[in-house]
C-alpha positions in Angstrom: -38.6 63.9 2.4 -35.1 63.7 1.9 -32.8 66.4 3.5 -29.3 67.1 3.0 -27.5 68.5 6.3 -24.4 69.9 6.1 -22.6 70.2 9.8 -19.3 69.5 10.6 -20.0 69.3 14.6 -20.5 65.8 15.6 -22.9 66.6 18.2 -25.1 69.5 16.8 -25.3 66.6 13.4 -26.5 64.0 15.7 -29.1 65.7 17.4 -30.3 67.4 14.3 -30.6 63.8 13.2 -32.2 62.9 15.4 -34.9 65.3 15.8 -35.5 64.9 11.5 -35.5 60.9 11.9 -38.1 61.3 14.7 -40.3 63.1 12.0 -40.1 60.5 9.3 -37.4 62.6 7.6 -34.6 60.8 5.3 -31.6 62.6 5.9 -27.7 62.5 4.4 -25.3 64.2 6.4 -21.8 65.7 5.1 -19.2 67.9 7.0 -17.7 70.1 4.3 -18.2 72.1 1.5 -16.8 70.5 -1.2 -19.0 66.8 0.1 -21.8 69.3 0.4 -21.7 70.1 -3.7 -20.8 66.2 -4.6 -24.0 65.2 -2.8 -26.5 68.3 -4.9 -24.7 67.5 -7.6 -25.7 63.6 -8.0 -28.5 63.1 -5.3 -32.2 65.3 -5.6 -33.3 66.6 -2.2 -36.2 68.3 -0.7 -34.5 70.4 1.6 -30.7 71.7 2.5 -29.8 72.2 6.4 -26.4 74.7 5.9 -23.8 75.6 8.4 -21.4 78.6 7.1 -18.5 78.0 9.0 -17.4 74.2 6.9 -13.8 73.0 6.8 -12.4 74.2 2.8 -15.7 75.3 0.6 -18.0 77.2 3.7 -21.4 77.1 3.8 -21.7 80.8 1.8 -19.8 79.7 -1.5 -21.8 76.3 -1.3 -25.2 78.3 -1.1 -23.7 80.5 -4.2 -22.6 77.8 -6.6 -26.0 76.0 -5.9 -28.0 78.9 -6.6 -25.9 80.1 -9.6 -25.2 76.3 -11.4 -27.8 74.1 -10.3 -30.5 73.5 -12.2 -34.6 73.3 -11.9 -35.9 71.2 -8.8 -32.0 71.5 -7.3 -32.4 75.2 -8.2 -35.0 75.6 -5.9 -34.2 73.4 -3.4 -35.0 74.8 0.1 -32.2 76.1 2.2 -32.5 77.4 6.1 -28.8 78.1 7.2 -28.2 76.8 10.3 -24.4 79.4 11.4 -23.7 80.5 15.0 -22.5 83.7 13.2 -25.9 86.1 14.6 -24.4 89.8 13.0 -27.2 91.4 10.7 -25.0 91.5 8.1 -24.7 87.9 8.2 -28.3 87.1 7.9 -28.6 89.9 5.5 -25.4 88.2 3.1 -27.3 84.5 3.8 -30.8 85.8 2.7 -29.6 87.7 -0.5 -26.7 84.7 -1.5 -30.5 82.7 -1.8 -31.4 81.3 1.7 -35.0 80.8 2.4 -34.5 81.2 6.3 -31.4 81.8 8.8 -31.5 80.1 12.3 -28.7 81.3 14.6 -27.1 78.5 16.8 -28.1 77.3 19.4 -31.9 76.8 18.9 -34.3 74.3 20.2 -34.9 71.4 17.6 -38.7 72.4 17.6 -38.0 75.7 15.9 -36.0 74.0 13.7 -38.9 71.6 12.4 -41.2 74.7 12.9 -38.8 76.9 10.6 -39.1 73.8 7.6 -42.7 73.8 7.8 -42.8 77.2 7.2 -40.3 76.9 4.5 -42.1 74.2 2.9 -45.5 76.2 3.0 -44.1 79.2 1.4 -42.4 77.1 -1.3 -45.9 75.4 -2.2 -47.6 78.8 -2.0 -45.5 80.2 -4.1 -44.2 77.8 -6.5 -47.1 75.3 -7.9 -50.7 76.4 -7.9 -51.4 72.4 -7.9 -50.5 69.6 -5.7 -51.5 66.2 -7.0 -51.0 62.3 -7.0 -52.5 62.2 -10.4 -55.3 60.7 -8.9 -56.8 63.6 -6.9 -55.6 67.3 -7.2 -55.6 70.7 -4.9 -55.9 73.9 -6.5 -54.1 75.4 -3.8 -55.3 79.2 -4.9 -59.0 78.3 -4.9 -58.6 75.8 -1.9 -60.6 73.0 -4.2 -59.8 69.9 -5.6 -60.9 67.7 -8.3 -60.8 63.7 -8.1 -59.7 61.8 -11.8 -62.9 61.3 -14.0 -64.7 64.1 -12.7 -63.7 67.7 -13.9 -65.9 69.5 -11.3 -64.2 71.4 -8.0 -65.3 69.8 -5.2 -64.9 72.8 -2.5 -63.0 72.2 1.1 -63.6 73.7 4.1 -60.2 75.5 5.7 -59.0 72.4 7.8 -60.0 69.7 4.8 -57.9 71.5 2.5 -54.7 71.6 5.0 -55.5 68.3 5.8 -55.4 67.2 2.2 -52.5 69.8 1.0 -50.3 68.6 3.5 -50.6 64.5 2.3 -50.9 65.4 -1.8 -47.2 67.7 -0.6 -45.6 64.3 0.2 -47.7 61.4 -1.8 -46.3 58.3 -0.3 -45.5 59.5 3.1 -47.3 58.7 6.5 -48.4 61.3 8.4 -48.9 61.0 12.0 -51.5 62.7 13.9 -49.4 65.0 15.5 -47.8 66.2 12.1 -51.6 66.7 10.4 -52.8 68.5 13.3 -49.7 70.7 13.4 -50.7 71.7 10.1 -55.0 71.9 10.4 -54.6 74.6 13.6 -53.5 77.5 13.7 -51.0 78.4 16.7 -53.0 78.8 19.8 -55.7 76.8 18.8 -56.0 73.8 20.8 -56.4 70.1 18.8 -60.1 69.0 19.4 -60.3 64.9 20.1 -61.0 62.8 16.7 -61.1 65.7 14.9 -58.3 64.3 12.4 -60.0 61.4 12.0 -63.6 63.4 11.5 -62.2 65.6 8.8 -60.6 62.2 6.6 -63.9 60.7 7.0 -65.7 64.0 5.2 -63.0 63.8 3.1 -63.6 60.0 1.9 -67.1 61.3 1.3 -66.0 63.9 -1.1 -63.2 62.3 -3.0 -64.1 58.9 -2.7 -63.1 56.1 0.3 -59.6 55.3 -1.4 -57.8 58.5 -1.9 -56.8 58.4 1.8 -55.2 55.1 3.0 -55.0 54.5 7.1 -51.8 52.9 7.7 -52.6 51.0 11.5 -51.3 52.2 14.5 -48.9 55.1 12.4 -51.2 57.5 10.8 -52.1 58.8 7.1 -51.4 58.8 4.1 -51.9 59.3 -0.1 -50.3 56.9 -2.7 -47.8 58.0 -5.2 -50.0 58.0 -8.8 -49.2 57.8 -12.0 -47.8 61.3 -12.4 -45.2 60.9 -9.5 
């Protein structure tokens, strides 16, 4: 996924970076406002990392003009604003201005990844009732899916269908075992050994043994089909 961040401290951009490259994220970094609206404006992203306090435009009046001028998929692009400024009022004014989340500096980088998954689930939840490749497809409200030739719901058990969701919400994308198990258990619950690797082979058996490609020695992943 590609991810706009908009920081204007060297260090806190870096390690942000950092943290997003480590988990196979793409991301663009800018240091004002007004870069901050260029980049929307010509470049589709899947999510938008905002500080408030930007040299020129701040982070508030670019999280305004994107919600009031921007148009479908850049309409609804994610946004957690990432502001040192920790008042309720703030939070309040970055919630109602159209901000999905509001992370006060400083915060560990793992809450920050925590915080877009969260984001990301909400948006999927709430947004499309079906996640597909065009090959295979989730009904995420009746947790089934349905494979290309056959019509019939095929139903998933609870960790199958996060399994599944979470490579149909990125088609193309590798997933790593830590990232699929992050998103198969529930907090608290501790990873059991090959389970990953049991639930894509019950998988294969329902959809078919080529709707989930192993990439060696990385992890997991569905192709992009026809409707991508």
């Amino acid at each position: 996924m590609r991810i706009l961040l908009v920081e204007d401290d060297p260090m806190i951009a870096q390690a942000i970076k950092g943290a997003l490259a480590d988990e196979m994220y793409t991301v663009e970094q800018v240091a004002n406002g007004r870069d901050a609206l260029m980049m929307l404006s010509v470049n589709e992203y899947g999510f938008l990392l905002l500080d408030l306090g930007l040299p020129g435009v701040d982070g508030m009046t670019v999280l305004r003009t994107l919600r009031a001028n921007a148009e479908g998929q850049k309409k609804n692009i994610p946004v957690i604003i990432l502001t040192a400024r920790d008042g309720l009022d703030d939070r309040l004014e970055g919630l109602d201005a159209g901000a999905d989340d509001y992370l006060v500096k400083p915060f560990h980088m793992s809450e920050l990844l925590a915080r877009i998954r969260a984001v990301l689930r909400r948006k999927n939840q709430t947004t499309e009732n079906a996640l597909t490749n065009g090959l295979v497809t989730v009904n995420v409200s009746e947790k089934t899916a349905t494979v290309i030739g056959n019509s019939t719901p095929i139903v998933l058990s609870r960790r199958e269908y996060a399994l599944l969701a979470a490579l149909l919400a990125r088609p193309g994308t590798i997933l790593s075992r830590r990232r699929i198990e992050e998103r198969i258990y529930e907090p608290g619950e501790e990873p059991e050994s090959n389970a990953v690797e049991y639930l894509i082979h019950s998988l294969r058996k329902k959809l078919g043994p080529n709707v989930i490609k192993n990439v060696r020695g990385l992890g997991w992943m569905v192709e992009k089909g026809s409707s991508q």
